[in-house]
PATOR-86434 format. One record per residue (C-alpha): residue number from 1; z, y, x; residue in one letter. Coordinates in steps of 0.001 Angstrom, whole numbers, plus 500000, padded with zeros to 6 digits. Layout:
N
<kolvex><n>NUM</n><w>Z</w><v>Y</v><u>X</u><res>A</res></kolvex>
...
END
This chain:
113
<kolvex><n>1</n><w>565070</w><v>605333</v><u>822767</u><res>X</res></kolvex>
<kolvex><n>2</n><w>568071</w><v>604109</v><u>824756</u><res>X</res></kolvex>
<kolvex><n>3</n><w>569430</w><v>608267</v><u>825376</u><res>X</res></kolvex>
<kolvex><n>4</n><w>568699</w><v>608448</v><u>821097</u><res>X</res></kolvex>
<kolvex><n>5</n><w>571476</w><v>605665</v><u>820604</u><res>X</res></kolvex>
<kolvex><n>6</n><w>574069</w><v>606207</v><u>823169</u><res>X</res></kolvex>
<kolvex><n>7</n><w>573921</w><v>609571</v><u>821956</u><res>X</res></kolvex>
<kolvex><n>8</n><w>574277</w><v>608460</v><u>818304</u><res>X</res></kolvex>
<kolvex><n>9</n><w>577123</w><v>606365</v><u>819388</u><res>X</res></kolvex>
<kolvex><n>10</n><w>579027</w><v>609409</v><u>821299</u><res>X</res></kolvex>
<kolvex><n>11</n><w>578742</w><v>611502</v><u>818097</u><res>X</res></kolvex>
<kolvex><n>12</n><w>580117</w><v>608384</v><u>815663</u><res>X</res></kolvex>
<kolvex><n>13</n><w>583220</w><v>608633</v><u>818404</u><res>X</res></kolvex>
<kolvex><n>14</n><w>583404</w><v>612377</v><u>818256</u><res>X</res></kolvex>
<kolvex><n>15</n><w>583898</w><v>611995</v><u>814604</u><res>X</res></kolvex>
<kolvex><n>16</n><w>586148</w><v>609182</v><u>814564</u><res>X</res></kolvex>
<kolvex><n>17</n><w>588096</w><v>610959</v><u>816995</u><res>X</res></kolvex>
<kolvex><n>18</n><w>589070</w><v>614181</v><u>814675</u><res>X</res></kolvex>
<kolvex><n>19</n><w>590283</w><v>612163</v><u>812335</u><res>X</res></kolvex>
<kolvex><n>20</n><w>594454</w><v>611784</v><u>812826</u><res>X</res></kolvex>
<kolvex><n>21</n><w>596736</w><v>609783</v><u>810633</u><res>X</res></kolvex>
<kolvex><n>22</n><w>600024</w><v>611545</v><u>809984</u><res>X</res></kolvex>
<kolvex><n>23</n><w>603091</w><v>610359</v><u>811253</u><res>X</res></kolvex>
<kolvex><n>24</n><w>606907</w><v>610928</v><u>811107</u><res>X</res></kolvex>
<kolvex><n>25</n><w>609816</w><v>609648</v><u>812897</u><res>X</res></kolvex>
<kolvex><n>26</n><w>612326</w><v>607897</v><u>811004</u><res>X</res></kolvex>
<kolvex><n>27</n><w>615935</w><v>608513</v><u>812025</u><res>X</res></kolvex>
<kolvex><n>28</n><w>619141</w><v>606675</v><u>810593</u><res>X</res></kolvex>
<kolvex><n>29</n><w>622736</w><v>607042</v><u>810779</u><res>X</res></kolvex>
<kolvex><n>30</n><w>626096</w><v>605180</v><u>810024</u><res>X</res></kolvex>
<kolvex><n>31</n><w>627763</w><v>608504</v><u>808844</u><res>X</res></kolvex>
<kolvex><n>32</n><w>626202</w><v>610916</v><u>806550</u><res>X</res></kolvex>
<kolvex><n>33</n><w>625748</w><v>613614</v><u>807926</u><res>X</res></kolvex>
<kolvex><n>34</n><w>623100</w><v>612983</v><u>810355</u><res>X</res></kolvex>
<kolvex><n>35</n><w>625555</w><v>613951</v><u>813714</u><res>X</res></kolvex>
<kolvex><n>36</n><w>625356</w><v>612032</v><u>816753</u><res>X</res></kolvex>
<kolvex><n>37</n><w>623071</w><v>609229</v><u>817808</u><res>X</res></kolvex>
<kolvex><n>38</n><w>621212</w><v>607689</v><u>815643</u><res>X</res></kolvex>
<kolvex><n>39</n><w>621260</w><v>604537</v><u>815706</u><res>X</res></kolvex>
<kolvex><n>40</n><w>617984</w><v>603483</v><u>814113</u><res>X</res></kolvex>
<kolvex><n>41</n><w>614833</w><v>605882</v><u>815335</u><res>X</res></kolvex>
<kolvex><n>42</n><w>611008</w><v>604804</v><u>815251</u><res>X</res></kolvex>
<kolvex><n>43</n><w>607792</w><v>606447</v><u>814499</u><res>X</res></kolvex>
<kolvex><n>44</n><w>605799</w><v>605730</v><u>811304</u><res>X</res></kolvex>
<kolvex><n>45</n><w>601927</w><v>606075</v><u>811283</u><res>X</res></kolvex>
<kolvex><n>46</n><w>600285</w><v>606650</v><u>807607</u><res>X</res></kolvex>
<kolvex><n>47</n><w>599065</w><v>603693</v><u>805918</u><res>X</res></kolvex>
<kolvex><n>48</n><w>601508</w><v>601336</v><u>808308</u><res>X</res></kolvex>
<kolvex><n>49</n><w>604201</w><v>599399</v><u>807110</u><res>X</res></kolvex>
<kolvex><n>50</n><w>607311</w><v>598957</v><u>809462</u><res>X</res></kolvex>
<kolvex><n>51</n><w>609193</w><v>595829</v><u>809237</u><res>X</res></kolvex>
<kolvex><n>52</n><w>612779</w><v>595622</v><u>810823</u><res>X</res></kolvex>
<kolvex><n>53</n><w>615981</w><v>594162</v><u>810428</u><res>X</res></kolvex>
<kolvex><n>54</n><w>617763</w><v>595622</v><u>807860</u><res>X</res></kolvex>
<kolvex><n>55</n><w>620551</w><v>597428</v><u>809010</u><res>X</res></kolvex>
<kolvex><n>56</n><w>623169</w><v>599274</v><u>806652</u><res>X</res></kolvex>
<kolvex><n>57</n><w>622728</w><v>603411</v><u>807147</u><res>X</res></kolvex>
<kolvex><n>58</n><w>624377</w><v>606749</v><u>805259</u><res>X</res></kolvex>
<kolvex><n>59</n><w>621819</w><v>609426</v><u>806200</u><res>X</res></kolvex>
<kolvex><n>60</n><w>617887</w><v>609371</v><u>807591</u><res>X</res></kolvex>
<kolvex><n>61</n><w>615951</w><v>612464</v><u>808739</u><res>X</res></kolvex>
<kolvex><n>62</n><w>612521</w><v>611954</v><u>808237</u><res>X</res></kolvex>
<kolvex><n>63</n><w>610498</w><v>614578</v><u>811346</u><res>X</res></kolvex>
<kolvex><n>64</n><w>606623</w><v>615165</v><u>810899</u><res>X</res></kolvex>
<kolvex><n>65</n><w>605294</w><v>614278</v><u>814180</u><res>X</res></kolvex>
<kolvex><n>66</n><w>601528</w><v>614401</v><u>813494</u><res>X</res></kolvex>
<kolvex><n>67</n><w>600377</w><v>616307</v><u>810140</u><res>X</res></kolvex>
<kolvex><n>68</n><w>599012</w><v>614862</v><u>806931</u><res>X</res></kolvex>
<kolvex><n>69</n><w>595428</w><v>615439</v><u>806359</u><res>X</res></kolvex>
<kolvex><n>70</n><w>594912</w><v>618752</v><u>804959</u><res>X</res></kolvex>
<kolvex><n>71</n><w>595491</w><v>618697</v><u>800932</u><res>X</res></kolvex>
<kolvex><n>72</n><w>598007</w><v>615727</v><u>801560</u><res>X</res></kolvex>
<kolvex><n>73</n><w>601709</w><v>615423</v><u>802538</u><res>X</res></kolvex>
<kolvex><n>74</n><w>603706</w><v>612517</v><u>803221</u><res>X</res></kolvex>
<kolvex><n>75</n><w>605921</w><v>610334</v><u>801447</u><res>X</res></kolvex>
<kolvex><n>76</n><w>607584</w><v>607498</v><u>802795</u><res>X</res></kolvex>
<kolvex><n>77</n><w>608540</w><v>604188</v><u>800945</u><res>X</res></kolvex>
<kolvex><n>78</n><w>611557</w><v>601984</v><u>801601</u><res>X</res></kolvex>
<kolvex><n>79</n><w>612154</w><v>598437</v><u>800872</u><res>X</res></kolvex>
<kolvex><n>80</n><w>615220</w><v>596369</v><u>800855</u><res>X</res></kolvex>
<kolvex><n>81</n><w>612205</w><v>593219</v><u>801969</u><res>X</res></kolvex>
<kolvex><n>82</n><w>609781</w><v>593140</v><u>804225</u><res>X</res></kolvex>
<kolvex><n>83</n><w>607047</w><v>593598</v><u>802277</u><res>X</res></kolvex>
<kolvex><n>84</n><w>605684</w><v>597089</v><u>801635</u><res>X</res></kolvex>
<kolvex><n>85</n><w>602832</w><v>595927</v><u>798896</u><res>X</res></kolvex>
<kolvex><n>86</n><w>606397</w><v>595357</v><u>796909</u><res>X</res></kolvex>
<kolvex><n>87</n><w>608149</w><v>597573</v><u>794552</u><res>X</res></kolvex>
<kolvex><n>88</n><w>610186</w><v>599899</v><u>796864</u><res>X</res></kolvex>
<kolvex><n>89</n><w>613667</w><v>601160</v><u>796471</u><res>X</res></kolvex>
<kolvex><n>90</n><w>613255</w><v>604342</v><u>798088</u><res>X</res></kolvex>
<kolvex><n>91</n><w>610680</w><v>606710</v><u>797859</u><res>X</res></kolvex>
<kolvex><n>92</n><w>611278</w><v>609946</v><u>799945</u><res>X</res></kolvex>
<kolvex><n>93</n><w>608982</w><v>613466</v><u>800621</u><res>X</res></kolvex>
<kolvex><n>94</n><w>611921</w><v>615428</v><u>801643</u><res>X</res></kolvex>
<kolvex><n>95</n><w>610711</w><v>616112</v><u>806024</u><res>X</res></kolvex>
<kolvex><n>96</n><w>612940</w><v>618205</v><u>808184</u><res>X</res></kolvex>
<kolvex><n>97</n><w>616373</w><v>617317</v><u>806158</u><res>X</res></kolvex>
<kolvex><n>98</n><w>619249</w><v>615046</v><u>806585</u><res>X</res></kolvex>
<kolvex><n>99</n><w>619247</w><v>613246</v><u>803364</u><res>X</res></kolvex>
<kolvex><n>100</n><w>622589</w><v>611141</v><u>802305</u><res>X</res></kolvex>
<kolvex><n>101</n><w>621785</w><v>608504</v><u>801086</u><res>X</res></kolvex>
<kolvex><n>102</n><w>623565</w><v>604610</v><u>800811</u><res>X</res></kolvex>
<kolvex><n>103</n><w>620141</w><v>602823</v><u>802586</u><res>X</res></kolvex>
<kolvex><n>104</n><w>619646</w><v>599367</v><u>804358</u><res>X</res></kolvex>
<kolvex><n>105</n><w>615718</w><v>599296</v><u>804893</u><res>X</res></kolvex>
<kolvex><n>106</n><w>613853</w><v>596330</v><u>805910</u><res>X</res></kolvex>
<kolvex><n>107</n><w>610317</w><v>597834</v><u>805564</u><res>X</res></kolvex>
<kolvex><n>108</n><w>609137</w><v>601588</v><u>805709</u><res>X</res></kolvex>
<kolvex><n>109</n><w>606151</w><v>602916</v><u>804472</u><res>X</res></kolvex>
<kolvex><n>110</n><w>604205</w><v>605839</v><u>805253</u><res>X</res></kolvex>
<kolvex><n>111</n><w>601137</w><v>607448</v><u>803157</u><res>X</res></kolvex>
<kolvex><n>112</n><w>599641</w><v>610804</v><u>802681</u><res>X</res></kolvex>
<kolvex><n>113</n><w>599410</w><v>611492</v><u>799563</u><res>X</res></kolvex>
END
């Protein structure tokens, strides 16, 4: 009985273990053009919210670290409060791009969807 539920509990992990959450990290700039150092980075994990201080930015590139689930891409949310359950005013899905944009995020948001 005992070898019938340790193995029963390696295959649950087995399982658990295939399943990855996307992620992307979030780059942001003072000019906008994405050039230099950015000066606000951090990775984003699906179904996450980031909170941060809200600093003023021209550009983001958004970089798919870890893939969506298959039959899903990202898109990432942006608030101007810390609250991602909030109406957001940005919503991105644009990966691999320097996007101009006037930003100054205080909570990011990543889903596949």
């Amino acid at each position: 009985m005992k070898i019938f539920y340790i193995s029963s509990f390696l295959a649950g992990l087995t399982s658990a273990a295939t399943t990855t959450l996307g992620s992307i990290y979030y780059e942001q700039w003072f000019n906008s053009d994405c050039s230099g150092q950015a000066f606000l980075t951090g990775s984003l994990t699906d179904g996450f919210c980031t909170v941060f201080e809200n600093f003023p930015g021209e550009s983001i590139l958004l970089t798919q670290t870890t893939p969506c689930p298959a039959g899903t891409s990202p898109q990432i949310t942006v608030s101007t409060t810390n609250d991602c359950d909030s109406q957001p005013d940005w919503t991105f899905d644009t990966i691999g791009h320097c996007i101009e944009v006037s930003i100054q995020p205080q909570a990011i948001h990543l889903n596949c969807v």
